[in-house]
TORKOL-4160 file (C-alpha; in steps of 0.2 Angstrom, whole numbers, padded with zeros to 4 digits, m for minus):
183
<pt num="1" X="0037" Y="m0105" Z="0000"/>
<pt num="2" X="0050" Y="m0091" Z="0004"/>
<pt num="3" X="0060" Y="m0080" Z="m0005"/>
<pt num="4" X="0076" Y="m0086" Z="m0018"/>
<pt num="5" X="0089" Y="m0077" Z="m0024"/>
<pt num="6" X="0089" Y="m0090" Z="m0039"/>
<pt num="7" X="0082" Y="m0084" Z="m0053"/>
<pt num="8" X="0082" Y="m0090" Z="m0070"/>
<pt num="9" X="0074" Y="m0079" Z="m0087"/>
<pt num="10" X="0072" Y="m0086" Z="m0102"/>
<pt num="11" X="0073" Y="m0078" Z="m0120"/>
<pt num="12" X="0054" Y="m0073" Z="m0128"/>
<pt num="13" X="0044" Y="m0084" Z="m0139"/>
<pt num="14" X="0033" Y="m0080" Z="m0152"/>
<pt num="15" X="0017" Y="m0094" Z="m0150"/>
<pt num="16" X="0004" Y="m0097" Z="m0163"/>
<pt num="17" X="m0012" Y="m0102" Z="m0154"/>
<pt num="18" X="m0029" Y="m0103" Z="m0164"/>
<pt num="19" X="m0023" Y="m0089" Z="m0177"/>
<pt num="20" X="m0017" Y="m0077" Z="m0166"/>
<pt num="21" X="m0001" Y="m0072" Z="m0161"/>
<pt num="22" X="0006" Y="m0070" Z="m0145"/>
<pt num="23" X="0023" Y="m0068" Z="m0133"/>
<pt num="24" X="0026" Y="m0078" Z="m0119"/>
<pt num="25" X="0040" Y="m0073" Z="m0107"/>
<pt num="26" X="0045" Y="m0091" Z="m0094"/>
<pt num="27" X="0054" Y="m0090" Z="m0080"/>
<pt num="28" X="0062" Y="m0101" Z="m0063"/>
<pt num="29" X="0063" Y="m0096" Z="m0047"/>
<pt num="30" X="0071" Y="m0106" Z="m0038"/>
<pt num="31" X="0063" Y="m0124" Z="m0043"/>
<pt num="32" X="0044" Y="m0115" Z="m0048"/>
<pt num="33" X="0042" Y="m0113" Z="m0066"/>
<pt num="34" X="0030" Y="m0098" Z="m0070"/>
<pt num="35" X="0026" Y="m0091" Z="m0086"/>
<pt num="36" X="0016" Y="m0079" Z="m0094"/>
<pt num="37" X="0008" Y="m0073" Z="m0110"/>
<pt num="38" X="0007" Y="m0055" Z="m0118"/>
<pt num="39" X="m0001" Y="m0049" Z="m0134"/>
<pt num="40" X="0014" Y="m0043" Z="m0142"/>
<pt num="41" X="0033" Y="m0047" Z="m0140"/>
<pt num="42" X="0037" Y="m0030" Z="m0139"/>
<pt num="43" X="0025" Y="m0031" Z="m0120"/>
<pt num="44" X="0034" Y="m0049" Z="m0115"/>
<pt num="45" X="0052" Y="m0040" Z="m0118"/>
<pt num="46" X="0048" Y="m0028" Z="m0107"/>
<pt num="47" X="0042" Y="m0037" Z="m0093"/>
<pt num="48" X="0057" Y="m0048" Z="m0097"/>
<pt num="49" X="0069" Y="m0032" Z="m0094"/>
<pt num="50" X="0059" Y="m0028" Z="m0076"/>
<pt num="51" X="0064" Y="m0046" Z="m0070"/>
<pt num="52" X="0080" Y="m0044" Z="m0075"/>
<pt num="53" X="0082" Y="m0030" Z="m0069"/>
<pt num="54" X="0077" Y="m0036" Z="m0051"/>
<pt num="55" X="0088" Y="m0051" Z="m0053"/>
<pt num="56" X="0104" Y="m0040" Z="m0058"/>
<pt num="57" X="0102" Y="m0028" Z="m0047"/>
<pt num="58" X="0103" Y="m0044" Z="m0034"/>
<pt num="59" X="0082" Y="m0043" Z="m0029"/>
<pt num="60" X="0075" Y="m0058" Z="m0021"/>
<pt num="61" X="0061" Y="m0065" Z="m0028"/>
<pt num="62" X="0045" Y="m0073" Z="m0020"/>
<pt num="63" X="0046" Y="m0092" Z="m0028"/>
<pt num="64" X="0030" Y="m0097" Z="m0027"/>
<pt num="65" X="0023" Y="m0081" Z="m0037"/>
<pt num="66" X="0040" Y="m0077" Z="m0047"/>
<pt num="67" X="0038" Y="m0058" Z="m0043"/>
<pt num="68" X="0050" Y="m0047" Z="m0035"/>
<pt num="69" X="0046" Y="m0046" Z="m0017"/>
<pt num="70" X="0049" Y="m0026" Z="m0021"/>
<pt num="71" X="0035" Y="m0027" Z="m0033"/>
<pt num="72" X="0025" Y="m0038" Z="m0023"/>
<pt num="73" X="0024" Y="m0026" Z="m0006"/>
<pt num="74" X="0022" Y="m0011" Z="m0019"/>
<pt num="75" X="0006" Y="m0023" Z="m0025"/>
<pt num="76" X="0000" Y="m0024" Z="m0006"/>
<pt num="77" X="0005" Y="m0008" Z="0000"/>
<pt num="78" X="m0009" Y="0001" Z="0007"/>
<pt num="79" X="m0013" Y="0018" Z="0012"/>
<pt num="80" X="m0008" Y="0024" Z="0032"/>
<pt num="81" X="m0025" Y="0031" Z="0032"/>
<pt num="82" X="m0033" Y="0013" Z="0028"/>
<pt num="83" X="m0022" Y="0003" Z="0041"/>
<pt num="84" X="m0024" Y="0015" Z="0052"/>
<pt num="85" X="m0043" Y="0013" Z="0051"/>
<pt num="86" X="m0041" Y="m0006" Z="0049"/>
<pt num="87" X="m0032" Y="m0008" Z="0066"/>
<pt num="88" X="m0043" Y="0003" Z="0074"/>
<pt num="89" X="m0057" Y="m0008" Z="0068"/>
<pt num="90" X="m0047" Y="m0024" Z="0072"/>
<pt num="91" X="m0045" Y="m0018" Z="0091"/>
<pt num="92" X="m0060" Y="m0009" Z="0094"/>
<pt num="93" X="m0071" Y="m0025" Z="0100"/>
<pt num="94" X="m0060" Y="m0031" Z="0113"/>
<pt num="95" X="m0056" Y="m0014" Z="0118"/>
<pt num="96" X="m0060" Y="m0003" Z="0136"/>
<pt num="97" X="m0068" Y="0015" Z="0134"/>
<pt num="98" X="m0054" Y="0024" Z="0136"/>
<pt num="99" X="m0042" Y="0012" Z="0128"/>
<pt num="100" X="m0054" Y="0014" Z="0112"/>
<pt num="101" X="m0051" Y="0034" Z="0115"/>
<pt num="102" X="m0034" Y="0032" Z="0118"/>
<pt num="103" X="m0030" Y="0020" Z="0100"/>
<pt num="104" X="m0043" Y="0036" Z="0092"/>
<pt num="105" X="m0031" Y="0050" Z="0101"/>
<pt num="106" X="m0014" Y="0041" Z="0095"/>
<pt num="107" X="m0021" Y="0039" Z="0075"/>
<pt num="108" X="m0030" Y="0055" Z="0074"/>
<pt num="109" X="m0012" Y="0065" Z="0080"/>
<pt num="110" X="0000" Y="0054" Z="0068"/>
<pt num="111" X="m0011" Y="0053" Z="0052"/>
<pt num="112" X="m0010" Y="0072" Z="0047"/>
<pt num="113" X="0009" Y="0069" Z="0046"/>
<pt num="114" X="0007" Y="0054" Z="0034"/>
<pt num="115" X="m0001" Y="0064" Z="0019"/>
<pt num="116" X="0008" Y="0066" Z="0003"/>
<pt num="117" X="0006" Y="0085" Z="0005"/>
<pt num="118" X="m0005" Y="0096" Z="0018"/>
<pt num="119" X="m0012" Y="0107" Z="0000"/>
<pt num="120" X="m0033" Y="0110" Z="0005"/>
<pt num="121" X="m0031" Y="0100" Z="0021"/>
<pt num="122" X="m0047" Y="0109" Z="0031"/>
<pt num="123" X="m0043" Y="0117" Z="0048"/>
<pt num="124" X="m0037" Y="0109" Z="0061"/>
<pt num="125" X="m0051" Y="0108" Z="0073"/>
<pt num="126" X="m0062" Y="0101" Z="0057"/>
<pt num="127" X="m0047" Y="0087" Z="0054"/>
<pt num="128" X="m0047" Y="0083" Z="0071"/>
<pt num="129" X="m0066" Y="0080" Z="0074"/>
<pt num="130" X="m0067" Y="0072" Z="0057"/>
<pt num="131" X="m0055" Y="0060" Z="0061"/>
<pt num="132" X="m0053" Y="0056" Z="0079"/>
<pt num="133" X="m0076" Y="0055" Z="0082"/>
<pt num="134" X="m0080" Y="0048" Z="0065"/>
<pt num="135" X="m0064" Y="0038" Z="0055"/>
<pt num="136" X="m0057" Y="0032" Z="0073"/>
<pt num="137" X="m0076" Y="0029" Z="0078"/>
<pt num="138" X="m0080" Y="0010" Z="0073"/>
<pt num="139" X="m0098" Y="0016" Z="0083"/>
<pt num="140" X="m0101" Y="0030" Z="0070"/>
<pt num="141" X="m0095" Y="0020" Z="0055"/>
<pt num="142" X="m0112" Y="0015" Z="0050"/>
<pt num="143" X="m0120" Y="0033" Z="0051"/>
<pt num="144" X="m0117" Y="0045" Z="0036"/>
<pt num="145" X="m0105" Y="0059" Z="0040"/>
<pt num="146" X="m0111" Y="0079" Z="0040"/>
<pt num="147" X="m0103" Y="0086" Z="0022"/>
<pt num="148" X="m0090" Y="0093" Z="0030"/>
<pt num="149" X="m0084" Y="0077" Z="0037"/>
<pt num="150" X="m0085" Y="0066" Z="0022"/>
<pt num="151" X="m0076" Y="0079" Z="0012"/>
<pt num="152" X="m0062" Y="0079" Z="0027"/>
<pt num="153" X="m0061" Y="0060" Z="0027"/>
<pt num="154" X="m0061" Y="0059" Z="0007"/>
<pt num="155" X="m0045" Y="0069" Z="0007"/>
<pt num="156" X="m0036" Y="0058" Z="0019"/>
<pt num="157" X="m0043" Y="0043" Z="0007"/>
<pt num="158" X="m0033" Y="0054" Z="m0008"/>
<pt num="159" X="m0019" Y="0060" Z="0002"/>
<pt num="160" X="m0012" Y="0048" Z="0013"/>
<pt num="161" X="0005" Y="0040" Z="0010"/>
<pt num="162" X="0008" Y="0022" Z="0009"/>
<pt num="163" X="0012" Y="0011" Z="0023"/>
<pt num="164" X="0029" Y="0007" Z="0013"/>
<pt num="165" X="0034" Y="0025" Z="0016"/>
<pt num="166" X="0037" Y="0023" Z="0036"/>
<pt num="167" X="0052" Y="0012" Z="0029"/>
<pt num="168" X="0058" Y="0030" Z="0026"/>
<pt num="169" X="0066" Y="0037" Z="0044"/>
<pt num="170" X="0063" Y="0056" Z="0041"/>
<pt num="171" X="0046" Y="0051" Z="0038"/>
<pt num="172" X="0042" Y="0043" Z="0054"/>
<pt num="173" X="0053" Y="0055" Z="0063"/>
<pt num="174" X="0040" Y="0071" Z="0055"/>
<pt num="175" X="0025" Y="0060" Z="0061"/>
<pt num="176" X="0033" Y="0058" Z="0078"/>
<pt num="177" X="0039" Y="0075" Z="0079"/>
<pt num="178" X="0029" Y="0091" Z="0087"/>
<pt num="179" X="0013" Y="0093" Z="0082"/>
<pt num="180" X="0005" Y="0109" Z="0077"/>
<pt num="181" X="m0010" Y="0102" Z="0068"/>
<pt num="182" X="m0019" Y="0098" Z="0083"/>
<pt num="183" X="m0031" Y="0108" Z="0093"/>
């Protein structure tokens, strides 16, 4: 469907189903219905408040979910660390030699800046070979690291920023600015 800026929220309604109790919270968006049921009212008006919030605050929403489209890329945001190895892994097949080792250069440079904070980040000859021959390596994926390595690539898996965070220009201009990591 799209997105709408029409967005309609009911009050929530105490249901009696089988002997238990429950709350359910309705909505429109748009012309989609959606609804959902929670345990307790006190939980339905509180995801009540969240939608409102979005809708005051002039948020569009997805219609064919009923989800603020904020909310919905937070949901499917994913790590740098993880697209970065996805697209390597999506390119890698149709790829030349030194295209391969270019696309591994480029990701294994930038990825040190998208971290959350550089606290027990190993040395940077360690950081480099851990990244740019085994995570930017789709040939060595099936082959179990050395211990350093795979203590390396588990803190990227831990550290790494979300995508969502290059929406954030200072970010992208640190990742793009000197590097010093880099041996």
């Amino acid at each position: 469907m799209g997105k709408t800026y029409d967005v309609r929220i009911w009050s929530v309604r105490q249901r009696k189903d089988r002997g238990q109790t429950s709350a359910e919270l309705r909505w429109k968006t748009g012309e989609t219905p959606h609804s959902q049921t929670f345990r307790t009212k006190t939980l339905a008006e509180g995801r009540r408040a969240e939608l409102l919030r979005a809708a005051h605050a002039g948020e569009p929403f997805d219609e064919s979910t009923g989800t603020p489209l904020s909310e919905l890329r937070q949901r499917n945001d994913v790590s740098w660390y993880q697209h970065a190895r996805e697209y390597i892994e999506m390119k890698w097949q149709h790829s030349p030699g030194s295209t391969r080792r270019t696309l591994a250069e480029a990701m294994a440079t930038v990825t040190p800046a998208l971290v959350k904070d550089t606290k027990g980040m190993a040395d940077a000859q360690t950081v480099r070979t851990a990244l740019y021959s085994w995570a930017f390596n789709v040939s060595r994926r099936d082959q179990d690291p050395p211990d350093e390595v795979a203590a390396v690539l588990a803190w990227f898996e831990r550290k790494s920023l979300p995508t969502s965070a290059l929406a954030d220009r200072m970010q992208v201009r640190a990742a793009l600015g000197p590097v010093r990591w880099v041996v």
